[in-house]
C-alpha positions as CSV (number, residue, x, y, z in Angstrom):
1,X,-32.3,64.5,-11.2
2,X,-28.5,64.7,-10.0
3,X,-29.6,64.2,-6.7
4,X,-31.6,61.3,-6.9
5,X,-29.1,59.5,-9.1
6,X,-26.3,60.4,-6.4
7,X,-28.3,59.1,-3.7
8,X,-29.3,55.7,-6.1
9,X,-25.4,55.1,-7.1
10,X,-24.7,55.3,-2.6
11,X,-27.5,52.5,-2.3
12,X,-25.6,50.7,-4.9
13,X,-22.3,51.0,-3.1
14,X,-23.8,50.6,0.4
15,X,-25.8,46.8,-0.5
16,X,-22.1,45.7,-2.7
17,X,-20.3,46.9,0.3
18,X,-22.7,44.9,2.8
19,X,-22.9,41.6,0.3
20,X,-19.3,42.1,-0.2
21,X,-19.0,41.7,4.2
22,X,-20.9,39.6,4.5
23,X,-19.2,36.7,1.8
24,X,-16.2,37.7,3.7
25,X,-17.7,37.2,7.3
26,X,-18.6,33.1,5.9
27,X,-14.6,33.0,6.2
28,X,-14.0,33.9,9.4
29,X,-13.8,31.9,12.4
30,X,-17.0,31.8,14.7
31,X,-16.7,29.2,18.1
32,X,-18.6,25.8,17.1
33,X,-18.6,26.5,13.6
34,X,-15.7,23.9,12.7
35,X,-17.9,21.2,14.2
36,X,-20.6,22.3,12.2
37,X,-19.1,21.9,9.2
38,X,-17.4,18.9,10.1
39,X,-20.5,17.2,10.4
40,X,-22.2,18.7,7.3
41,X,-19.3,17.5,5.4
42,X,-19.9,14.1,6.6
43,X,-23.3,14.0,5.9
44,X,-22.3,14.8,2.1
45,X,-19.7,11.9,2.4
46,X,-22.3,9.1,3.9
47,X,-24.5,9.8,0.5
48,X,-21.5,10.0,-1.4
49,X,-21.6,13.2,-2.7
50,X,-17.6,13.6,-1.9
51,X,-16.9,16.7,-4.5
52,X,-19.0,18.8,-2.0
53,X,-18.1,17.1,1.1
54,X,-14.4,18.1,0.3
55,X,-15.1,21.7,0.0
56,X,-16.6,21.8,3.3
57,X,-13.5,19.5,4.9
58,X,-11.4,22.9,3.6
59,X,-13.2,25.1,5.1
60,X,-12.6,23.8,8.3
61,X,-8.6,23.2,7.3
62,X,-8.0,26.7,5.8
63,X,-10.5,28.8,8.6
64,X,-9.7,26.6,11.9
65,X,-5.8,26.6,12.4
66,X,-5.8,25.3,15.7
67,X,-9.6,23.3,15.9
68,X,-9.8,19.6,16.7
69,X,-11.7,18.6,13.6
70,X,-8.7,20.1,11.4
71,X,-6.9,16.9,11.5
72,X,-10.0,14.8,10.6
73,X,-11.0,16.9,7.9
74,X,-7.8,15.8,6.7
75,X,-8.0,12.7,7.2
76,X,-11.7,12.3,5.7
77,X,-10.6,13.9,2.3
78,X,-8.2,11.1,1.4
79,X,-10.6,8.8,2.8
80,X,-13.3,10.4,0.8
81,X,-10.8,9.3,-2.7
82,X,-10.2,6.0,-0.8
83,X,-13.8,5.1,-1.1
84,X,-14.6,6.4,-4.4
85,X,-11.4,4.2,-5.7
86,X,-10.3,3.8,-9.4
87,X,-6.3,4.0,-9.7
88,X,-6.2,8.1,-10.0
89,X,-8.6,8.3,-6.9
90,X,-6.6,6.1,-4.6
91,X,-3.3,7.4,-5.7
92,X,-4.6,11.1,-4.4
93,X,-6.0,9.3,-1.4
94,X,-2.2,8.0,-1.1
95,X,-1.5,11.2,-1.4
96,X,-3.3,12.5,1.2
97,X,-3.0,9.7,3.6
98,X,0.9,10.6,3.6
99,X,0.0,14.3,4.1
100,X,-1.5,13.6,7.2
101,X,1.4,11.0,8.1
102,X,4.0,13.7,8.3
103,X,2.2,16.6,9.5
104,X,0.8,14.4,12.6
105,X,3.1,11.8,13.5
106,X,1.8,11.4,17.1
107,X,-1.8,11.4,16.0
108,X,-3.8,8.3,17.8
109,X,-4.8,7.5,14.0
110,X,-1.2,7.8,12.6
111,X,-0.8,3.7,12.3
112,X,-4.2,3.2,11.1
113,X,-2.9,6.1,8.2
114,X,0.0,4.3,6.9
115,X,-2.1,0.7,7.3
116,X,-4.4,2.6,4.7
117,X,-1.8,3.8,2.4
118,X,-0.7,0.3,2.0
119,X,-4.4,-0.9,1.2
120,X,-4.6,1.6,-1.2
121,X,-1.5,0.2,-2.9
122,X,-2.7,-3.5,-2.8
123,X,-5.6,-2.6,-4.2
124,X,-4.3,-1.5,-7.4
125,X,-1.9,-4.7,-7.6
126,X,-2.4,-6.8,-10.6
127,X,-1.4,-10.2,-11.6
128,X,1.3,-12.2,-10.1
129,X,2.6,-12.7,-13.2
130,X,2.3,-9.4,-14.6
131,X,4.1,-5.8,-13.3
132,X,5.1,-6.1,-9.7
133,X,5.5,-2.3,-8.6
134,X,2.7,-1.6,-7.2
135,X,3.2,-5.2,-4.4
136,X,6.8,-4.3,-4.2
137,X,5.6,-0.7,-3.0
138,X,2.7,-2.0,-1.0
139,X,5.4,-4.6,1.2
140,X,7.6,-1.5,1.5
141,X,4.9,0.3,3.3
142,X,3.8,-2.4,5.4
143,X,7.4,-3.1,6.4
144,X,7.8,0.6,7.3
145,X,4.2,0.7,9.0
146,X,5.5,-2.5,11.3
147,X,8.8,-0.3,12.3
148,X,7.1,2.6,13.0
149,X,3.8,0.9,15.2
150,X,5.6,-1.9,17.2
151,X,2.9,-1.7,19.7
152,X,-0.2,-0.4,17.7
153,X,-3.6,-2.8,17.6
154,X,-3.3,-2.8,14.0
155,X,0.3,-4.9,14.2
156,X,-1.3,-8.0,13.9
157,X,-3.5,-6.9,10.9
158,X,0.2,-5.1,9.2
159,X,1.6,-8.4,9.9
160,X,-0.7,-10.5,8.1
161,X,-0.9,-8.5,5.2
162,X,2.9,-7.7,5.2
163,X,2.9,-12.1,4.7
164,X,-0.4,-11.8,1.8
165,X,1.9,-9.3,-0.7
166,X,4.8,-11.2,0.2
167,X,3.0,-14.2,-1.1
168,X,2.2,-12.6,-4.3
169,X,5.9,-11.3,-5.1
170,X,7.3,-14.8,-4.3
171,X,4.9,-16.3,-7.2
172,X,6.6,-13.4,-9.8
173,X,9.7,-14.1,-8.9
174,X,9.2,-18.4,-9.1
175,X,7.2,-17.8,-12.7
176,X,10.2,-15.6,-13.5
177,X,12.6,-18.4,-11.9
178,X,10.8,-21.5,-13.8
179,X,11.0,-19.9,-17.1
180,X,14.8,-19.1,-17.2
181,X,15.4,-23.0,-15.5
182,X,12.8,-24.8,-17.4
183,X,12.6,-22.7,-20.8
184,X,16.2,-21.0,-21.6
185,X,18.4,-23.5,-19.1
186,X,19.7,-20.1,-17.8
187,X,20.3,-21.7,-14.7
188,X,22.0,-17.9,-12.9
189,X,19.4,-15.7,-13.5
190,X,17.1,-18.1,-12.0
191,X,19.2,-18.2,-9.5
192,X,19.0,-14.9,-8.2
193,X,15.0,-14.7,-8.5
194,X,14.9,-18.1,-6.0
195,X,17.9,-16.8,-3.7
196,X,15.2,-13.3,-3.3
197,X,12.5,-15.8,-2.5
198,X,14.4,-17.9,-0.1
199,X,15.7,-14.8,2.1
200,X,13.0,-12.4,1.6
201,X,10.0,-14.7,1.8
202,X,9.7,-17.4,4.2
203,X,6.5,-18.3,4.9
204,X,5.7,-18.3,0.9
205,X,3.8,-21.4,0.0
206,X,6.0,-22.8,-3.0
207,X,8.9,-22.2,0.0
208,X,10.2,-26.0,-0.5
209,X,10.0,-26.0,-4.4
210,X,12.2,-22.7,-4.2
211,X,14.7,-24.8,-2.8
212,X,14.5,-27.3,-4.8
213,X,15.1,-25.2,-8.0
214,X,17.3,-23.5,-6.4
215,X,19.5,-26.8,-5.7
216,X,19.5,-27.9,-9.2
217,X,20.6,-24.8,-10.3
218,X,23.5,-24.9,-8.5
219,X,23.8,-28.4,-9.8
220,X,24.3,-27.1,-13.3
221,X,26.6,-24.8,-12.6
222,X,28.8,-27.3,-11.0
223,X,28.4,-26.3,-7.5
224,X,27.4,-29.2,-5.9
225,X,28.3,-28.4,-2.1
226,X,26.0,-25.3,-1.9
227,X,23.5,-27.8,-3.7
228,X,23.2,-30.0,-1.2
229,X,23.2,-27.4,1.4
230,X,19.7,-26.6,0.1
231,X,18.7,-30.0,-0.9
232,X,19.1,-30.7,3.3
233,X,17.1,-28.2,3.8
234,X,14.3,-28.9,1.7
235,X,14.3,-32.9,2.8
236,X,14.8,-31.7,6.7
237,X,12.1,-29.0,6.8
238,X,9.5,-30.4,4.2
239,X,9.8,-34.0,4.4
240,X,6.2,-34.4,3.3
241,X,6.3,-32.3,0.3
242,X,6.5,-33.8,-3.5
243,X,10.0,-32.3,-4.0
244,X,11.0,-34.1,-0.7
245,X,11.9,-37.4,-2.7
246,X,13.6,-35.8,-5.6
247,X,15.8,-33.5,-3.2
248,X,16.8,-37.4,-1.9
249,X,17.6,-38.6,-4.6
250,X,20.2,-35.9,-5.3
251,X,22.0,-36.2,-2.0
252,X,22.0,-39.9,-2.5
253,X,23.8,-39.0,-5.9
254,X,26.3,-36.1,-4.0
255,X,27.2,-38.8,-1.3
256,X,25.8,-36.9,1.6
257,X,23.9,-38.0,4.5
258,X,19.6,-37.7,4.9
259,X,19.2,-35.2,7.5
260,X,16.5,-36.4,9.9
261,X,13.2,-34.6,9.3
262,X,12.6,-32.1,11.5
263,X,8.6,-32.1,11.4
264,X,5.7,-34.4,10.5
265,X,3.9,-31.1,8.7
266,X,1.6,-31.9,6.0
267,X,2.7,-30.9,2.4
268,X,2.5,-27.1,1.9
269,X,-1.1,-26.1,0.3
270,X,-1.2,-25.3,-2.6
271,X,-3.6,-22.7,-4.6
272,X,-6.2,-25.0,-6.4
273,X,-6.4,-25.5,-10.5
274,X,-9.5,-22.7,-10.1
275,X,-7.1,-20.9,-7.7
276,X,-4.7,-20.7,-9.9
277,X,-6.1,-19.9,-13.0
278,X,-7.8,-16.9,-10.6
279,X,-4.6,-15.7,-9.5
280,X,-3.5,-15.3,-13.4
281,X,-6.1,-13.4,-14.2
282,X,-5.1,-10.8,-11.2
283,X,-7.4,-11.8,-8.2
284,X,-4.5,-12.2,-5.7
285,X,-7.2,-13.3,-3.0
286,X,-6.0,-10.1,-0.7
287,X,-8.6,-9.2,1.8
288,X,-8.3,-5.7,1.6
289,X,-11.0,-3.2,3.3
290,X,-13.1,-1.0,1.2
291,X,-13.5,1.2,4.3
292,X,-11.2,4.4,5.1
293,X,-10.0,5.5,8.3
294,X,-12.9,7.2,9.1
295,X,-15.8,7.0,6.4
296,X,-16.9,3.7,5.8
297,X,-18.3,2.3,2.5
298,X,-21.9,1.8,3.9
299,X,-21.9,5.5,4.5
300,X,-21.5,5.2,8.4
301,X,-18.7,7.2,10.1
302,X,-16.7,5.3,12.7
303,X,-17.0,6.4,15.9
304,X,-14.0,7.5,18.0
305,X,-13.3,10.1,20.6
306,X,-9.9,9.4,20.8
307,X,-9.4,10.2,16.9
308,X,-9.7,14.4,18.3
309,X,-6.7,16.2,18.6
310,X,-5.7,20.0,18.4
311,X,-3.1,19.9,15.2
312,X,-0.4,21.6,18.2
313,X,-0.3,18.9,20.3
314,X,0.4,16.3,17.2
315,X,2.2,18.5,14.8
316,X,5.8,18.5,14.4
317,X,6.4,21.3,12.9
318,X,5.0,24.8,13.4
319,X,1.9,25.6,11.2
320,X,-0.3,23.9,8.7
321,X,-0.5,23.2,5.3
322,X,-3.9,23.8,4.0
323,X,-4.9,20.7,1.7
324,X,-7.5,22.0,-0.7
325,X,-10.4,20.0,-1.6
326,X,-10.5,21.7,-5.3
327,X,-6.9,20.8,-6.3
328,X,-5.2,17.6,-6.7
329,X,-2.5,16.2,-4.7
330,X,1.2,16.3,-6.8
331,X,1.7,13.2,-7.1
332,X,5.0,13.2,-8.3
333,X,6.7,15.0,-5.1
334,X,7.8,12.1,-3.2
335,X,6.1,11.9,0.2
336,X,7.9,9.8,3.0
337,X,6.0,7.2,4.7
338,X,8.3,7.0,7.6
339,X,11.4,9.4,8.9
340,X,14.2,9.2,6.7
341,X,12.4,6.6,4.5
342,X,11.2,6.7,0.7
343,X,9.5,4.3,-1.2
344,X,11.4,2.1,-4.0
345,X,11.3,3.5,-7.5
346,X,8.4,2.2,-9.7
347,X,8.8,-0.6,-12.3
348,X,9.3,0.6,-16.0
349,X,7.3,-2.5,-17.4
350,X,4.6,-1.3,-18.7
351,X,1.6,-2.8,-17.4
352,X,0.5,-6.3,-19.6
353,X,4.2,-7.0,-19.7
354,X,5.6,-9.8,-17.8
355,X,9.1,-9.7,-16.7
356,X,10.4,-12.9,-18.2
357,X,12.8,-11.4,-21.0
358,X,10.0,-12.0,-24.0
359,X,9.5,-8.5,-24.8
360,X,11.8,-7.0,-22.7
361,X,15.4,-7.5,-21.5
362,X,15.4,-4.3,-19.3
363,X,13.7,-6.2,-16.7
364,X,16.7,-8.7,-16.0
365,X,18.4,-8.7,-12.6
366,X,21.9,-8.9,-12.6
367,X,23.4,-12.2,-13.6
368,X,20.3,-13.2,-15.9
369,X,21.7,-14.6,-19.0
């Protein structure tokens, strides 16, 4: 009886010992696997099964330390949040997207990455009129991406988003403007928002009645020389604009000469009563892509070959952080989008609350009255 039980409790041992191998022999690095895996963690992104597609991306992070697909596997899991969007999804995908940033600065993606961290951004931007944090943080990025990719293909898309958010900050700070000029006659702290918008944002669309308001302001506060500085303007530049004949009028009044228009533009166009009633309601009319770097929306996987790259040759720093599917990027650890840079502090409105001193004076720039 002892012996047989002997010999049953060493079968025992010997099949744990062998199941107990072979779980551990699944870890191990075996040439070709990482592609393998790779690709079956692609397949589980293009049916949008992302939960198990990111487990399979770690695999490949944590097992291949030096394999090609290591960097896309990074890359796919914030691309695999991009795509399932919803604010705490895209803020890991931010997350992630700045992960890769710094750990692969010379990676033939790296542009594309910080393009995408920026979409990800204006994608959770609400209305004009409302909390401006996330736009302010979106042109921030963009700004930094142009620095960083002077000679990238995806300039000229940076560019013309850079000019889409900028159009959407200048509308906060000209509702912020009109209701300290028009409402409280607080004629410096409208001021300030319209002196933002004339140096910050020049191709903005309301561009000539920012000057205007800005003149009269200075009007009111009895400085009439810098008045008429930007009353020239406005008549010069925008001679076919509605706020061409006031601005006129007002030099006529100061004594000064009319500046010979410069142009024979059209009047600047203007968002449409639909259009505006749309942009209040917090479609900011942003064409922003639903696709990621590398996993697409439809479920298709862009093709590149130059995308592959041993994490050696585009790391700048020795090693790799593992990113693990199963736990969530901190998003409170600041993460730089370019050398030496960090991204402005968020707004403390709280979201629903506008910035015009109704509910909340905290908001005021210096100067507001």
């Amino acid at each position: 009886m002892l012996p047989c039980l002997l010999v049953g409790v060493g079968l025992l041992l010997t099949a744990c010992g062998g199941a107990k191998n072979r779980v551990a022999g699944e870890n191990n690095a075996v040439p070709g696997r990482d592609k393998e895996l790779y690709e079956q963690a692609s397949q589980k992104a293009r049916k949008g099964r992302y939960d198990e597609a990111r487990l399979l991306y770690n695999v490949v992070i944590t097992t291949y330390a030096d394999s090609e697909y290591l960097p896309l596997a990074k890359l796919a899991i914030a691309d695999s949040f991009y795509l399932e969007g919803g604010t705490s999804n895209l803020e890991q995908s931010i997350g992630g997207y700045k992960d890769f940033a710094q750990y692969f600065p010379t990676h033939p993606k790296v542009c594309d990455v910080k393009h995408k961290i920026a979409h990800a951004l204006m994608r959770q931007m609400g209305a004009y009129n409302r909390d401006a944090s996330k736009a302010k943080q979106a042109e921030f990025q963009l700004k930094a991406a142009l620095q960083s990719c002077q000679t990238a293909q995806v300039r000229p898309s940076i560019e013309r988003d850079l000019k889409d958010v900028q159009q959407v900050l200048g509308l906060h700070e000209l509702d912020v403007a009109r209701f300290y000029i028009n409402t409280r006659q607080a004629y410096k702290a409208g001021e300030s928002r319209l002196r933002d918008i004339i140096n910050q944002y020049p191709f903005f669309s309301y561009y000539d009645e920012s000057l205007y308001l800005l003149g009269v302001s200075l009007i009111e506060q009895e400085q009439p020389e810098e008045a008429a500085e930007y009353f020239t303007k406005l008549v010069r530049d925008f001679p076919n604009s509605e706020f061409s004949k006031p601005g006129r009028s007002y030099l006529e009044k100061l004594g000064k000469a009319l500046p010979t228009p410069a142009n024979d533009d059209p009047p600047p166009v203007r968002p449409s009563f639909i259009g505006k009633f749309s942009l209040i309601l917090g479609n900011n009319g942003l064409d922003i892509s639903r696709d990621g770097v590398l996993l697409s929306k439809s479920g298709e996987e862009k093709e590149d070959k130059d995308a592959k790259a041993r994490p050696s040759d585009v790391n700048s720093s020795t090693g790799t952080r593992a990113v693990r599917a199963s736990t969530k990027i901190n998003l409170d650890t600041p993460q730089l989008t370019t050398e030496g840079a960090t991204p402005p502090p968020a707004s403390n409105v709280p979201e629903g609350q506008d910035e015009k001193g109704r509910k909340k004076e905290s908001t005021k720039k210096k100067g507001d009255q």
